[in-house]
TORFI-505460 format. One line per 5 residues: number of its first residue (from 1); their letters; for each residue x, y, z of C-alpha. Coordinates in steps of 0.2 Angstrom, whole numbers, plus 5000, padded with zeros to 4 digits. Last residue first. Example, Ala and Ser with C-alpha at 12.3 -4.5 7.8 and 13.67 -1.06 7.14 Angstrom:
BEGIN
2	SA	5068:4995:5036 | 5062:4978:5039;
// end
This chain:
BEGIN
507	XXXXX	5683:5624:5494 | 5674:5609:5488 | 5690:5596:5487 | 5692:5599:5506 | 5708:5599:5508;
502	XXXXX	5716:5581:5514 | 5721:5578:5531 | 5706:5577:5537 | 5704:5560:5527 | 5722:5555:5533;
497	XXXXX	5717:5557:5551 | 5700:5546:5547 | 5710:5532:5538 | 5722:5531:5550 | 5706:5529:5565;
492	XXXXX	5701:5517:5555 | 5716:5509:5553 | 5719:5507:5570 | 5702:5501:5573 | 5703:5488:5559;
487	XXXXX	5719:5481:5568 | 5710:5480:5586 | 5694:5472:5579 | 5705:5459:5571 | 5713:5456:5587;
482	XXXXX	5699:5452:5595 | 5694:5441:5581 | 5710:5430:5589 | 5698:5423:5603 | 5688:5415:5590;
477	XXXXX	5671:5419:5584 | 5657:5409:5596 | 5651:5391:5594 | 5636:5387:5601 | 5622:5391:5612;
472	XXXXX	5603:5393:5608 | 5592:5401:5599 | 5604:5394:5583 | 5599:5408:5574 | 5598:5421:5587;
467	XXXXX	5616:5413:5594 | 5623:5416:5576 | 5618:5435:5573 | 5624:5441:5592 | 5644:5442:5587;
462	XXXXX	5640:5441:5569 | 5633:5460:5571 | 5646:5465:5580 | 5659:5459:5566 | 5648:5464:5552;
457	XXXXX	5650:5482:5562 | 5667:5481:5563 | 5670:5479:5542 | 5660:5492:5539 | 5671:5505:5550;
452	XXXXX	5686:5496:5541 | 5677:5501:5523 | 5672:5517:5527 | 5688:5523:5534 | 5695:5516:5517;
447	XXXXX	5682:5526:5507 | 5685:5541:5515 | 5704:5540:5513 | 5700:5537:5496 | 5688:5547:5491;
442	XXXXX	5697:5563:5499 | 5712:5561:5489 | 5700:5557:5473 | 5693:5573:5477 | 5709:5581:5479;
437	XXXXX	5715:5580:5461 | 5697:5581:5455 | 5699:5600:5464 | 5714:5604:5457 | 5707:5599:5439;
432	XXXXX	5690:5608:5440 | 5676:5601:5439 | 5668:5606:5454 | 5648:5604:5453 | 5654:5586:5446;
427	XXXXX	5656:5580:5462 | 5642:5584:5472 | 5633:5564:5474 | 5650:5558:5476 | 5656:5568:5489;
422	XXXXX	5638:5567:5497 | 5638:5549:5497 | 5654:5549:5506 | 5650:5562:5519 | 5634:5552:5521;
417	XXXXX	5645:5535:5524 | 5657:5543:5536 | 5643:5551:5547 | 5633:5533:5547 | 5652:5525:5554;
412	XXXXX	5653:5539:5567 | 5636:5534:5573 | 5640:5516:5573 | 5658:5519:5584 | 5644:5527:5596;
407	XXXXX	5634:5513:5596 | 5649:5498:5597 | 5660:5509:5610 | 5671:5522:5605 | 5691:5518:5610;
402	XXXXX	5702:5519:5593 | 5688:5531:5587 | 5695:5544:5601 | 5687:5557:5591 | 5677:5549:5575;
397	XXXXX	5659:5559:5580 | 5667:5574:5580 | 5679:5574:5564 | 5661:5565:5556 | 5649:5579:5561;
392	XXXXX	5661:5591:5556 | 5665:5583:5538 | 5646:5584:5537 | 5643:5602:5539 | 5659:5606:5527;
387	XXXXX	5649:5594:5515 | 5632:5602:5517 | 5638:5621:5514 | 5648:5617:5500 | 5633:5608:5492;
382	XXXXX	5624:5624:5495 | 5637:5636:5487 | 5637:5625:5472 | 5620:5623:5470 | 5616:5641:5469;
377	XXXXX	5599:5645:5478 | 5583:5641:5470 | 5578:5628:5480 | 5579:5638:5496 | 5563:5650:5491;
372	XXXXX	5551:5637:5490 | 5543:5630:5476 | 5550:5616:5473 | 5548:5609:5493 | 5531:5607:5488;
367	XXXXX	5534:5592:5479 | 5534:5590:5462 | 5548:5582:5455 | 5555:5572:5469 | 5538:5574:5477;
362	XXXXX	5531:5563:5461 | 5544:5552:5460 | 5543:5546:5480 | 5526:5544:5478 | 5529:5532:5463;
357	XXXXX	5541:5525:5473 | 5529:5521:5489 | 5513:5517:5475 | 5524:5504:5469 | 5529:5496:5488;
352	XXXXX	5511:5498:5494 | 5505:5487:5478 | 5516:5474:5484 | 5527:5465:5474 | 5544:5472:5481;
347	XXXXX	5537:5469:5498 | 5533:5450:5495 | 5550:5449:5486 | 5559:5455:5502 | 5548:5443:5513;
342	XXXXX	5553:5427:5502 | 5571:5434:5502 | 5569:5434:5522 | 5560:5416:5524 | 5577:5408:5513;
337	XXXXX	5590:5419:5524 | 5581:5410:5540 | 5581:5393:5531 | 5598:5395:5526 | 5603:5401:5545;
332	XXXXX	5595:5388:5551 | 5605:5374:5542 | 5623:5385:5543 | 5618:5385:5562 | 5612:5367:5562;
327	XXXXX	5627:5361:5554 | 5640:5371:5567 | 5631:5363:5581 | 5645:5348:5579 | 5658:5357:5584;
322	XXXXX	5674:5348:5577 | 5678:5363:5565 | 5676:5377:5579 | 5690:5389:5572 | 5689:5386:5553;
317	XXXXX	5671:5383:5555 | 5666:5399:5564 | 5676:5408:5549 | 5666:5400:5538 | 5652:5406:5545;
312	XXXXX	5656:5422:5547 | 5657:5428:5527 | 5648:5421:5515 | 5634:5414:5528 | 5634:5429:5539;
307	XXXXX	5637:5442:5527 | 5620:5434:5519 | 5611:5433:5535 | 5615:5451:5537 | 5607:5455:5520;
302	XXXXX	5591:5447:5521 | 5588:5456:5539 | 5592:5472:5529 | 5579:5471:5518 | 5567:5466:5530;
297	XXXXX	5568:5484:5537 | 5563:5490:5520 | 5544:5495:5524 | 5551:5506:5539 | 5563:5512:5532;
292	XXXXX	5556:5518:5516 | 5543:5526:5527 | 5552:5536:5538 | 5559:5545:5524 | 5544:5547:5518;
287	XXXXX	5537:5556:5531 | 5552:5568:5535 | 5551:5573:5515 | 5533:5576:5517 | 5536:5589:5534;
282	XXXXX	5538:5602:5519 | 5544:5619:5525 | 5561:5615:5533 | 5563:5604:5515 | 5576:5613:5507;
277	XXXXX	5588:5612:5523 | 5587:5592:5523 | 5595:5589:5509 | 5609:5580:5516 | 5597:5570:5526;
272	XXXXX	5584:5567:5511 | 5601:5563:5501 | 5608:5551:5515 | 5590:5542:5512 | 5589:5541:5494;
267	XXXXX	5611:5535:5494 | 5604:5521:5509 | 5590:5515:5496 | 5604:5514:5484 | 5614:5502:5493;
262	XXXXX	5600:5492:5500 | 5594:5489:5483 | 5613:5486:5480 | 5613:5473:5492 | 5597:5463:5487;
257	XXXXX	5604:5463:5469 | 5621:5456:5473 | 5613:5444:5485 | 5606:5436:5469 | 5589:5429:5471;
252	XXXXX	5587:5421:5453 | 5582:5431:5438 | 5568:5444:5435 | 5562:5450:5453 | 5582:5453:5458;
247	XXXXX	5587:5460:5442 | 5570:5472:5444 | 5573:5478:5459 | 5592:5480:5453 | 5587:5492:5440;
242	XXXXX	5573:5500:5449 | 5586:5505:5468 | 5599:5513:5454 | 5585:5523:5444 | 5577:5526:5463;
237	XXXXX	5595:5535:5466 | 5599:5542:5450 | 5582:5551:5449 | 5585:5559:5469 | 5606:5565:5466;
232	XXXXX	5597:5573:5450 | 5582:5580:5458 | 5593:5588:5474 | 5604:5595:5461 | 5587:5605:5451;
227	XXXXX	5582:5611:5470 | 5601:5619:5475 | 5603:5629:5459 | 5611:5621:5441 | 5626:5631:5438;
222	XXXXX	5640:5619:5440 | 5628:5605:5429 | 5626:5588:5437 | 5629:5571:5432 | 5626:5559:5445;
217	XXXXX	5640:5545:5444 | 5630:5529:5442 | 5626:5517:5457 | 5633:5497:5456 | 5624:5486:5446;
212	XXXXX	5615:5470:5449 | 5608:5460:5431 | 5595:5463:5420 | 5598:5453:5404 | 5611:5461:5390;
207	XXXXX	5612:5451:5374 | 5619:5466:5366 | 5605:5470:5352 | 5592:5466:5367 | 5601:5478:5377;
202	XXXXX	5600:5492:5363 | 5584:5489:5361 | 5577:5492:5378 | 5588:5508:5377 | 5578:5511:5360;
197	XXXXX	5561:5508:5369 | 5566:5519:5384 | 5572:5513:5400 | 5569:5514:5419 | 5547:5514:5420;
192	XXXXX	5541:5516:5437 | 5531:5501:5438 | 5512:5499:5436 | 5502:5486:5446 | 5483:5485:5439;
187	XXXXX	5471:5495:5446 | 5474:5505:5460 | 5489:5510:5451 | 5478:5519:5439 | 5475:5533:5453;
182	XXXXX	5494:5533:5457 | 5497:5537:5441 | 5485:5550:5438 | 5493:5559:5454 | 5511:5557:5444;
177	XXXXX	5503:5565:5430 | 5495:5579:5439 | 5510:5582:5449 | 5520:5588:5433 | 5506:5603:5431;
172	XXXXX	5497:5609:5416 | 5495:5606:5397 | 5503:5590:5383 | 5511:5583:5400 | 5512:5564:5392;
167	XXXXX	5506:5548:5402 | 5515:5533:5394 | 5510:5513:5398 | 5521:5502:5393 | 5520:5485:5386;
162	XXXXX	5534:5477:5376 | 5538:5458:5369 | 5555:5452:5364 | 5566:5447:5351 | 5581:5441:5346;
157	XXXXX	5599:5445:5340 | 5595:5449:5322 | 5583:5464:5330 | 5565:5463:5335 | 5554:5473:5348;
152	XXXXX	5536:5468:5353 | 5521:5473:5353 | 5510:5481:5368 | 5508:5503:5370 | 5494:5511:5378;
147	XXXXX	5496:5530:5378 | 5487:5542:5390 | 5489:5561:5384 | 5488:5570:5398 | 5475:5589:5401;
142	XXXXX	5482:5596:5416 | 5470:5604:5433 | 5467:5589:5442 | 5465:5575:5426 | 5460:5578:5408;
137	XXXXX	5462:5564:5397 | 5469:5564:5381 | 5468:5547:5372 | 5483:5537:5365 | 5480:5518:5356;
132	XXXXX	5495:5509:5351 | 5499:5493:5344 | 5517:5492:5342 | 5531:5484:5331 | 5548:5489:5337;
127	XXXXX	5564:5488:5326 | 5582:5485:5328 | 5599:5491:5323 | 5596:5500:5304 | 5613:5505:5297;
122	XXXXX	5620:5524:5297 | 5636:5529:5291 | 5648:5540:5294 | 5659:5545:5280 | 5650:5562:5276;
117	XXXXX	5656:5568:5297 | 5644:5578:5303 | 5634:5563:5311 | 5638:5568:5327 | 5636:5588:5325;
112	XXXXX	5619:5587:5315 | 5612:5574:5330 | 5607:5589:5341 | 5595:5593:5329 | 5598:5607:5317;
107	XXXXX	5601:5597:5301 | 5591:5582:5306 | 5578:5581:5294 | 5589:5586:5280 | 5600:5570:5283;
102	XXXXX	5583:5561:5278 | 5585:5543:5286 | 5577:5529:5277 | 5558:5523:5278 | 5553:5535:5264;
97	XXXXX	5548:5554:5262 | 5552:5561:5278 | 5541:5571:5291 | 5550:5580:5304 | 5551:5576:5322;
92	XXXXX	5565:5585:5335 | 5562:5581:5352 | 5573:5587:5368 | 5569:5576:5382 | 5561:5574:5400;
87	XXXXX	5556:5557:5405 | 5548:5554:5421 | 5549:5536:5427 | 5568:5535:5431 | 5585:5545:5424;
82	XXXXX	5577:5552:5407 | 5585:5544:5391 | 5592:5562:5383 | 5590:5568:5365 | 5579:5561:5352;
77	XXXXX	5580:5562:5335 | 5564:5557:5324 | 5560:5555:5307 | 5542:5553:5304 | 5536:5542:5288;
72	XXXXX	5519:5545:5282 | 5505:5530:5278 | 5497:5534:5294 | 5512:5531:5303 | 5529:5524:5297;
67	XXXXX	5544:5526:5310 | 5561:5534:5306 | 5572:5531:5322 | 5585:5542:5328 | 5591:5541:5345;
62	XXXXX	5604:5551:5356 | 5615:5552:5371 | 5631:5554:5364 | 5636:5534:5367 | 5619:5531:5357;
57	XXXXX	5623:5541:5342 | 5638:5536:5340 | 5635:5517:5339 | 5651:5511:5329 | 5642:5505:5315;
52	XXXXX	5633:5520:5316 | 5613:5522:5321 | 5598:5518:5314 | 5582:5513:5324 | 5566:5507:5313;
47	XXXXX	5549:5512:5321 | 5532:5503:5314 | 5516:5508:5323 | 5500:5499:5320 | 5485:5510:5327;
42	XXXXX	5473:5506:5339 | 5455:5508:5339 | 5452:5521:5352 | 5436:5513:5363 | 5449:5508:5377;
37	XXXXX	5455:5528:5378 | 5438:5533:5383 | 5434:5522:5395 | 5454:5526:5402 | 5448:5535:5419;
32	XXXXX	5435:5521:5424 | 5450:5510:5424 | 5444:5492:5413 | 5457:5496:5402 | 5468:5492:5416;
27	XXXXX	5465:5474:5415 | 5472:5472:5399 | 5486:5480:5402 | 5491:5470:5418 | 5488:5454:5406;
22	XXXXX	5503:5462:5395 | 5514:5465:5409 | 5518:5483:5417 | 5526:5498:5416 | 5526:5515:5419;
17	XXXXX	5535:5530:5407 | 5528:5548:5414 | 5530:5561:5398 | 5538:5576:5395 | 5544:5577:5378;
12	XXXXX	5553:5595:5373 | 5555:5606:5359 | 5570:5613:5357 | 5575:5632:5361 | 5567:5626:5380;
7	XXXXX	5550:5633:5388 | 5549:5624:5406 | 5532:5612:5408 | 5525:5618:5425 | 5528:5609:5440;
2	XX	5546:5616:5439 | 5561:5606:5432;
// end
């Protein structure tokens, strides 16, 4: 998407979703830029969503909800659920004359084809009741409308309460929203926002509570240019890093979480390397990079005392079982895992941790880097051009792998794992079948070297962990982990032939 709002056959809804708690609301009315919007009195909104029995509508990407408004009802279909913070979707509204769904309103809409069939029929899921109040404020060179939204949501399987915060493009530039933003941040701590009202729903109807999850697939288009790729692989990264940021902050500290944090915050930074090309002429994308590292070193602190207590502590016992020191390891290395999590969470909270992703969105959409030639080039030609570069740097860096030292088997290991993202980050841009054929050929094997690279360095990092936690000596991993390393070198260095083995899915 460029800066500007883009001109689509369907209207469109570009707006900045945030959020924040209901006391975090309050205390934003007192922003110097939202006077105006506090003296708005607020008007009561109620919003029914209807879908099929069988939920078709959802699993095609839509929502259609009838709300009453000024004594009017609105149908509305929606298309799309945005990927994280800015939402960008296709919006049909037409007025209707009750609180049922017109099928006359939606001839036309991308729902007409979905509900086409006379036997499908539609049933009201869940509800939200909102107090909103929505003034235009004009900021940098763009007029926004700023929306206050708190209520709650209902359905037969429960309820719960809502506050959001919504800056809508109605006139001018996508930075100007993510710069309002940041200024309203200073205020009161605003979240990038994951889901929409009816995706909130939807969990609520299925009883769903944040929990870890693994990285989605990136869908992409096989004509989309170089610039609009690079904003999918960047949206499904912060929306993987927001929904376990918030599974770890909600429930109880789940290594799961904390991994997949560090998982997705790997993907974001393999795809600012990927992408490096696009960014020769803005040193912003260098900058940041640098910065997520830096504020999420403890991050990975957390997450080798984890491996350490799951999986080489155990091993320490089965080999040192009558060392007495072996309890005030495991007791240490508690306490230590215990201080990290604490030093996570402390990041995760901070005001310098919100403003980061939100600066992170806003170069993602609007960053300099857009407006340069090289982010209009053709996607697929430029994703060629970055795997064969890093299927070089990997057969170079993996020669001899049966013999590389520690650091320099490490380097091969960072080469494997970039290739891998970038596989999976470029894979719809070839769908065709003799290419899926080989890519899951070449996710395999690349997955496998992966895996046994891992697997030797959690091995040297154990080797070193459990004296700086004891600070002192103890036991050490067994003779026979020797072994080990020799048998995951072999088949790392399998795994690697049989990767460049495979053709090259992309050409």
């Amino acid at each position: 998407m460029d800066d500007a709002v883009e001109s689509t056959a369907a209207p469109r809804e570009v707006e900045l979703k945030l959020e924040c708690g209901g006391p975090d609301l309050t205390t934003l009315t007192g922003h110097p830029l939202l006077q105006e919007v506090v003296e708005v009195e607020s008007d009561l909104l109620l919003s029914r969503y209807f879908d099929t029995p069988e939920r078709a509508l959802e699993k095609a990407g839509l929502t259609l909800r009838v709300r009453a408004e000024g004594g009017r009802y609105i149908q509305t279909v929606k298309a799309g659920a945005g990927q994280i913070g800015l939402f960008d979707r296709a919006e049909w509204e037409s007025v209707v004359a009750g609180d049922q769904p017109d099928p006359a309103a939606w001839a036309g809409t991308a729902a007409e084809p979905v509900l086409a069939d006379s036997a499908q029929t539609l049933e009201p899921l869940f509800t939200t009741l909102i107090a909103r109040r929505v003034h235009p404020v004009e900021f940098g060179g763009s007029r926004i409308l700023v929306t206050l939204d708190e209520g709650r949501i209902e359905s037969a399987a429960g309820d719960t309460g809502l506050c959001e915060l919504e800056l809508e493009l109605e006139r001018g530039e996508v930075a100007d929203l993510f710069g309002l933003a940041q200024a309203l941040a200073e205020t009161a701590p605003l979240r990038l926002g994951i889901l929409s009202k009816s995706a909130r729903g939807f969990a609520l109807l299925d009883g769903a509570k944040p929990s870890p999850s693994k990285a989605e697939p990136v869908s992409l288009s096989p004509e989309a240019d170089a610039g609009a790729v690079f904003r999918s692989v960047a949206r499904a990264c912060l929306r993987h890093l927001r929904l376990n940021e918030t599974a770890f902050l909600e429930g109880p500290r789940n290594p799961s979480a904390l991994h997949q944090m560090r998982v997705a915050l790997r993907r974001l930074r393999s795809a600012l390397s990927l992408f490096a090309p696009l960014f020769e002429d803005d040193p912003k994308a260098a900058a940041l990079g640098d910065e997520i590292k830096r504020v999420t070193e403890p991050f990975g602190t957390a997450r080798n005392l984890d491996v350490f207590l799951h999986d080489t502590l155990p091993v320490l016992a089965e080999h040192n079982g009558g060392d007495a020191a072996l309890k005030g390891i495991e007791e240490k290395a508690l306490a230590a895992r215990e201080q990290a999590y604490s030093a996570v969470q402390a990041i995760l909270e901070s005001p310098q941790w919100r403003g980061l992703l939100l600066d992170v969105a806003g170069w993602v959409e609007a960053g300099a880097w857009s407006g340069q030639d090289a982010a209009r080039q053709d996607g697929r030609h430029f994703a060629a051009g970055i795997l064969d570069g890093a299927r070089r740097r990997l057969k170079k860096r993996g020669r001899g792998l049966r013999h590389l030292d520690a650091h320099t088997r490490h380097r091969a290991r960072i080469s494997a794992k970039k290739l891998r993202y970038g596989a999976e980050f470029f894979a719809d841009l070839f769908p065709k079948p003799k290419a899926q054929k080989r890519q899951k050929a070449f996710g395999d094997a690349l997955s496998d070297l992966q895996d046994h690279l891992g697997a030797l360095n959690d091995i040297e990092t154990a080797r070193t962990l459990p004296l700086d936690v004891a600070e002192g000596e103890g036991p050490t991993m067994p003779e026979m982990d020797e072994k080990r390393v020799a048998d995951l070198l072999d088949k790392a260095a399998d795994a690697r032939a049989d990767l460049l083995d495979v053709k090259p899915f992309w050409r």
